[in-house]
N, C-alpha and C positions, 0 to 999 in steps of 0.2 A: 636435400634428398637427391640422389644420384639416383636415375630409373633405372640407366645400364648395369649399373652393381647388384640393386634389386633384384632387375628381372636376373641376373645372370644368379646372383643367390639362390633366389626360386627353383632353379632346376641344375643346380649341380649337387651330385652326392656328397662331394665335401664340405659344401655348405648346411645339409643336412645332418649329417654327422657330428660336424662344428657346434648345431646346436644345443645336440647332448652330450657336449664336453667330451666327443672322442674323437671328433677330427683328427686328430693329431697320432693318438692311438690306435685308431683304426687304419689308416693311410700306414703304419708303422711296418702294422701286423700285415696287412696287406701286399705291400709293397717290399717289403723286408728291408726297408729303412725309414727312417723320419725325415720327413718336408724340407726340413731346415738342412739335413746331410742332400739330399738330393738335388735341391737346390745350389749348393756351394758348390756341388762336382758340378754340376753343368755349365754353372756359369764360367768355371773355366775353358777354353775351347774344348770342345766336345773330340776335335781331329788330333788333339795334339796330340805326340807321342808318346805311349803306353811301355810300360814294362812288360815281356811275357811272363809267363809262368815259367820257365825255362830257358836255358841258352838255347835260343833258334838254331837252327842250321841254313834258313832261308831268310831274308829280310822282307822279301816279297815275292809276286805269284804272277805270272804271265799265262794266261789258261785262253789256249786256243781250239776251240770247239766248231767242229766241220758239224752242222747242222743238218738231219738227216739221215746223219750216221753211213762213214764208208762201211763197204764191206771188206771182214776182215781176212779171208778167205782169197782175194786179192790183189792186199796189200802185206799184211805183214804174219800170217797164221796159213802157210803153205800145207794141202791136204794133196797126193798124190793120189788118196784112194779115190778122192770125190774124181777125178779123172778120169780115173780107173773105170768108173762105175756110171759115167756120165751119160745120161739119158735114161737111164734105168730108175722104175718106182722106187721112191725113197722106204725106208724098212718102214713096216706098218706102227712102231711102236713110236713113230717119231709124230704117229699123228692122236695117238690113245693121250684122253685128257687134256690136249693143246689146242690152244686157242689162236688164229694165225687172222693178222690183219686184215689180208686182201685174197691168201691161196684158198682156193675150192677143190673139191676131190680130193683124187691121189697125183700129187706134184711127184715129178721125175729130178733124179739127183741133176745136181748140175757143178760141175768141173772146172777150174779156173783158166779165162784163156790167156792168162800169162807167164812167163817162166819165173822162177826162183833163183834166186844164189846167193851163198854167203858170202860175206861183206866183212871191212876191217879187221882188225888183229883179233875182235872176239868170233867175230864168225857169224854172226846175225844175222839169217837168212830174209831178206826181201825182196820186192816184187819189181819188177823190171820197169813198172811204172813211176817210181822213185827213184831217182838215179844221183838226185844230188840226196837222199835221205840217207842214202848207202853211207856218205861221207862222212855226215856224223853221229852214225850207230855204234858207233866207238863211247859216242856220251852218253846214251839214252840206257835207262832200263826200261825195257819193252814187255806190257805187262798185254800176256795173253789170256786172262781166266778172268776177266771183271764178269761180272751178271748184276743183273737191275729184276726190281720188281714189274716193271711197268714195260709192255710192247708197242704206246704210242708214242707217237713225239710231242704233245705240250705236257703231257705227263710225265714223260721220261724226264725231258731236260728240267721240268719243276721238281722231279728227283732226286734228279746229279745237283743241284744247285740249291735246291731250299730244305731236301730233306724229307719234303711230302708231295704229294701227285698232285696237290690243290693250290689255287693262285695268294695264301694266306704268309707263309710262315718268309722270313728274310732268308735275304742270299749269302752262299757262300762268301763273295766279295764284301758285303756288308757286316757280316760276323766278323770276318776279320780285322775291317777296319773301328767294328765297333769292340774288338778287344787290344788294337795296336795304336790308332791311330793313324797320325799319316807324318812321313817326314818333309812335306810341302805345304806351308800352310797356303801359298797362292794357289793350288790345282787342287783337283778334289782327289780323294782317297782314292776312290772308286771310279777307274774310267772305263767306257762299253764303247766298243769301236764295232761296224754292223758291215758286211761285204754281201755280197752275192744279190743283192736287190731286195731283199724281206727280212724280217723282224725276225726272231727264232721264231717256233710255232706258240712256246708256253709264254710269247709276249714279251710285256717289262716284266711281268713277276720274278723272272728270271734273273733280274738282276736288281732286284725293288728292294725295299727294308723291312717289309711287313712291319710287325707290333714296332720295329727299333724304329727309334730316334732316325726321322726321315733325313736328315743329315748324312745318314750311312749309307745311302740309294747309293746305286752307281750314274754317273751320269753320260749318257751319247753325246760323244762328240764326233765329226761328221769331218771329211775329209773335203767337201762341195760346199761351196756357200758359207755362213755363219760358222763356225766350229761344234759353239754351242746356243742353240735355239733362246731367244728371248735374252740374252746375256748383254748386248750392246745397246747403249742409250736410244732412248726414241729422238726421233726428227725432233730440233727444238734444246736437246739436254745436254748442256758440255758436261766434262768431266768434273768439273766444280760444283756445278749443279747438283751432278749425282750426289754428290760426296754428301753436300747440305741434307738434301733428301734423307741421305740414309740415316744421318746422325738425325734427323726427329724422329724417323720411326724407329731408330733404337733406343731413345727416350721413352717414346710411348708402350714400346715393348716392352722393357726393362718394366716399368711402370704396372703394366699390365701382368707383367710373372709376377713381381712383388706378391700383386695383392690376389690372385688365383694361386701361383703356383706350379704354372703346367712347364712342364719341361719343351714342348712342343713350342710355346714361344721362345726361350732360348734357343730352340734350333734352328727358328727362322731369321731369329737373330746373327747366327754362323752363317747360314746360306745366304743372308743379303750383304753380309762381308764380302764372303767367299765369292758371291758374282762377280761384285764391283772389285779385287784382285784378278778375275781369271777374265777380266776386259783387256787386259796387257797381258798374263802368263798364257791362257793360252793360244792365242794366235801365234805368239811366238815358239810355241814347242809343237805346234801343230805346224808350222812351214818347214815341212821337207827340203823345199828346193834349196834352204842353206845347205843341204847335205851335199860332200864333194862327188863329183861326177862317179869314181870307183865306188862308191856304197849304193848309189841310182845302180849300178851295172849288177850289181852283187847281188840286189836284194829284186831286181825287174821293175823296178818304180817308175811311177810317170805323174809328177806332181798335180795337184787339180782333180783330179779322177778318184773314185772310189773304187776300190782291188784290197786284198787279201792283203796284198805285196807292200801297198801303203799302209797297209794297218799294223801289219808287222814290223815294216819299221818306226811308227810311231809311236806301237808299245813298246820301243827298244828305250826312243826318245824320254817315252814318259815314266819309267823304273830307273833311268839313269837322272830322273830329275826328283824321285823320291815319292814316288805314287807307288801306292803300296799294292795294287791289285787291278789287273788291267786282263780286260774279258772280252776277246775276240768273236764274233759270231760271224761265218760265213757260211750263207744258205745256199742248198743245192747238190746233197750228198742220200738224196732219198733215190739210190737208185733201184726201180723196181719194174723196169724193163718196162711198159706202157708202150715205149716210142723211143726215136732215139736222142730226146731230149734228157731221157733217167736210163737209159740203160748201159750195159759194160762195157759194150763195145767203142762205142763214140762219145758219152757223154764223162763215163768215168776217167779215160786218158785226160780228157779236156780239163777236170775238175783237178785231177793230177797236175798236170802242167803249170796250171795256174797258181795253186797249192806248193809245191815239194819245194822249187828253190826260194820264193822269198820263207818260209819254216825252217830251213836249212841255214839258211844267210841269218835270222834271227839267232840263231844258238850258233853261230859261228862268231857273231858281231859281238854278242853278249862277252863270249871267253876272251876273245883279245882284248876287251877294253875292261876285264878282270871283274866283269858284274857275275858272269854265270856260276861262280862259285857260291852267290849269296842271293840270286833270283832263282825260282823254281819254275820250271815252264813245264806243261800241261799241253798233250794233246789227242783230241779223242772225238768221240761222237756219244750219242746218250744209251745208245742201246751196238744190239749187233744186227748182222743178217743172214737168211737164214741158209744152209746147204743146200736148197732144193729150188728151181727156179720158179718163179711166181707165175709168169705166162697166163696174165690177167685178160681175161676175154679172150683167151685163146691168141691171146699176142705172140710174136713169131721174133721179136725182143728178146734179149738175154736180163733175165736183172731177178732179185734178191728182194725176200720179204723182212719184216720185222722180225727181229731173234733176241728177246730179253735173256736167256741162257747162256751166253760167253760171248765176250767182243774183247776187242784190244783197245790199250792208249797206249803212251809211250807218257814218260818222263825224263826229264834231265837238269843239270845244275842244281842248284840247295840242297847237297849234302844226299842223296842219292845216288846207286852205286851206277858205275859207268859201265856198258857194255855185256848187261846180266839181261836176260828172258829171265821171266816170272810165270809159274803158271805154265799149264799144258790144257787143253782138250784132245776128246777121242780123234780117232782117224776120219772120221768125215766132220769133225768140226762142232759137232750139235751139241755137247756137254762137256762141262769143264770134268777131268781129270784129277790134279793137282792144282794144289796151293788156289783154292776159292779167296775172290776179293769183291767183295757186295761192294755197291755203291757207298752204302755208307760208312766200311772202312777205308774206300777212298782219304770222304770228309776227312774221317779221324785221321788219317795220316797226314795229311795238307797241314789241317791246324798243326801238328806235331810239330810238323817242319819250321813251320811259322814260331814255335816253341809255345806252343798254347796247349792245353790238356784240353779236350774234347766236353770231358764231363764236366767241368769245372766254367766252363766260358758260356754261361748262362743268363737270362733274362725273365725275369718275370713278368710274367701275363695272364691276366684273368687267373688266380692264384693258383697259376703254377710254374715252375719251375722250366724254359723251354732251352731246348741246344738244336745246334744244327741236325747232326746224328740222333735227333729224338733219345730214341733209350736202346740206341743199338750201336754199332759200330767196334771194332775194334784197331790199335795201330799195328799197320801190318810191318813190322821193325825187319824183315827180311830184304825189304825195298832199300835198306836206308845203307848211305857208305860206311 
């Protein structure tokens, strides 16, 4: 008599089911396949790589997200009226039925204190605080009409990334890798690089697996210290050691799926591979300082240190080694005038500077070395900000509240048109105009590019049917070359 099989009988539903002969038939119906299919897909590597639904136009996704959210107003969505009008009560209708983060009363418009002017052969007007972004606004399409549902930031970015405002459903990087695969079996599908000193606000959810197969998380890897946390032997374990190790607990594993079934130990059977490989791959794709001194100059890098600058070029690193989804977070773009730590004057140039040339050098590096025609890169913030200055507690600060109604990203590389503005809002900025893009036909378009169909790249859970865009989205095929 085996007590662990008992007791474990005793309280799983499948063993219940099992007993009236429908185990089998129920998990069927359930799950929309049978045991013995589920089982065989998994056991083969869970990362390996996938067929899309389509011929891609992108192979993979470089998604760099200033955490925060710049304002766009700025940077890239020039308003001469807001100038015009600077200091003066914002129109009353802008305050009927809205809901503002932090402003009280009747806030006074507020005008941009930097210049404009159009830039390369398309003419793409930007903000004097990007000066190396000027250079390749020739590649981007610069989308001015996004709007989100949500005005905070752990909401927003669980939004833009899983589809829902709650810490539950998986991330965009892990959709994909859990409908592509990955073209490295040593590094993980899904890498999360972290800059500005803090985690985004919505966490890991932000880049977790939710319901999927936890093999599809993205994982942080760390420019300082370890790469990746918990990855290297303990005191005591050589490399051989490990190896032995791991080949019993994939006995025992294997063992243990057999006779349960769970797809969950097969995946931890990938992830204790996947460690003991990315003990050798990644320290070695994570050492910058192999790079030659002109790419250090290009990109602002300063090995050892944690910067924007290093993260960007080590998602250049990690898409040229076949990681299929690589998710930058640098925090410090919440500027809402307080002090002059958040606000326009001093803090936003600072966040600029830091920001604009290694982003620039990223999509410069990508084209010569003939990636950027089949990486897609992504870059944005979760929400917008708003026209009107915040001047929280009567602060004497220049800075911008939360504005879920229109903000910008830009796009470039994977098959997206080069040197096109998308999208208008009115003259002081507050509502989009032309060509509306929800957050969730973002998703839809991403996956598209990716050559995956939106509605179709689904998982079941708790019996239903889930996708990233839930039951909305559309591909916004205007964006696309």
């Amino acid at each position: 008599m085996n007590l662990f099989h008992e007791r474990s009988h005793a309280t799983t539903r499948r063993h219940f089911l099992g007993q009236f002969g429908l185990g089998a038939l129920a998990l069927s119906l359930a799950d929309g396949r049978a045991v013995g299919a589920a089982l065989a897909d998994n056991r083969r590597d869970p990362m390996a790589p996938r067929s899309p639904h389509f011929t891609p136009r992108a192979k993979r996704v470089i998604y760099l997200h200033m955490a925060g959210s710049p304002p766009q107003q700025d940077l890239f969505d020039p308003k001469p009226r807001l100038n015009e009008l600077n200091g003066q009560p914002c129109p009353d209708s802008f305050l009927q039925k809205e809901r503002f983060a932090f402003i009280k009363g009747h806030p006074t418009i507020l005008g941009s204190p930097y210049r404009f002017a159009p830039h390369g052969q398309a003419g793409i007007t930007t903000s004097e605080l990007l000066p190396h972004f000027q250079s390749i606004s020739d590649e981007v399409t610069l989308i001015n009409s996004m709007f989100t549902d949500q005005f905070n930031h752990a909401p927003a970015q669980l939004f833009l990334y899983t589809g829902a405002p709650r810490p539950e459903r998986p991330s965009m990087g892990a959709w994909a890798t859990y409908g592509l695969g990955t073209d490295n079996s040593d590094l993980p599908g899904f890498v999360v690089l972290v800059s500005g000193g803090r985690q985004p606000d919505g966490g890991k959810a932000t880049f977790g697996s939710g319901f999927l197969p936890s093999v599809y998380q993205g994982v942080q890897c760390r420019t300082v210290g370890d790469p990746v946390l918990y990855v290297s032997d303990p005191p005591g374990m050589d490399r051989a050691g490990r190896r032995r190790s791991l080949d019993a607990l994939r006995d025992l594993n294997e063992m243990q799926a057999a006779y349960f079934g769970d797809d969950e130990t097969l995946t931890r059977i990938s992830q204790y591979e996947l460690a003991f490989r990315m003990q050798v791959s990644v320290p070695d794709v994570m050492d910058i300082s192999k790079e030659p001194p002109e790419v250090h100059e290009m990109y602002g890098t300063a090995p050892g240190k944690q910067s924007l600058a290093n993260n960007c070029l080590l998602a250049r690193r990690l898409v040229e080694r076949g990681v299929r989804f690589v998710q930058l977070f640098d925090w410090g773009w919440d500027t809402h005038g307080t002090g002059p730590s958040d606000d326009l004057i001093t803090h936003l140039p600072a966040k600029c500077k830091e920001m604009d040339r290694p982003v620039a050098a990223l999509v410069k590096d990508l084209k010569r070395r003939g990636l950027l025609e089949d990486t897609l890169v992504v870059f944005g913030g979760e929400f917008g900000r708003t026209a009107m200055n915040e001047a929280r507690n009567g602060s004497t600060y220049l800075g911008r509240d939360h504005h879920p109604h229109c903000f910008s990203i830009w796009m470039a590389g994977g098959g997206v048109k080069r040197g096109y503005v998308h999208g208008a809002t009115d003259e002081l900025g507050y509502r989009i105009t032309n060509d509306p893009v929800h957050v969730h036909d973002l998703q839809a378009t991403i996956l598209h590019i990716l050559g995956m169909d939106h509605e179709r790249l689904t998982y079941r859970f708790q019996g239903r049917d889930f996708r990233l865009t839930d039951v909305h989205g559309k591909v916004v095929k205007a964006l696309l070359a």
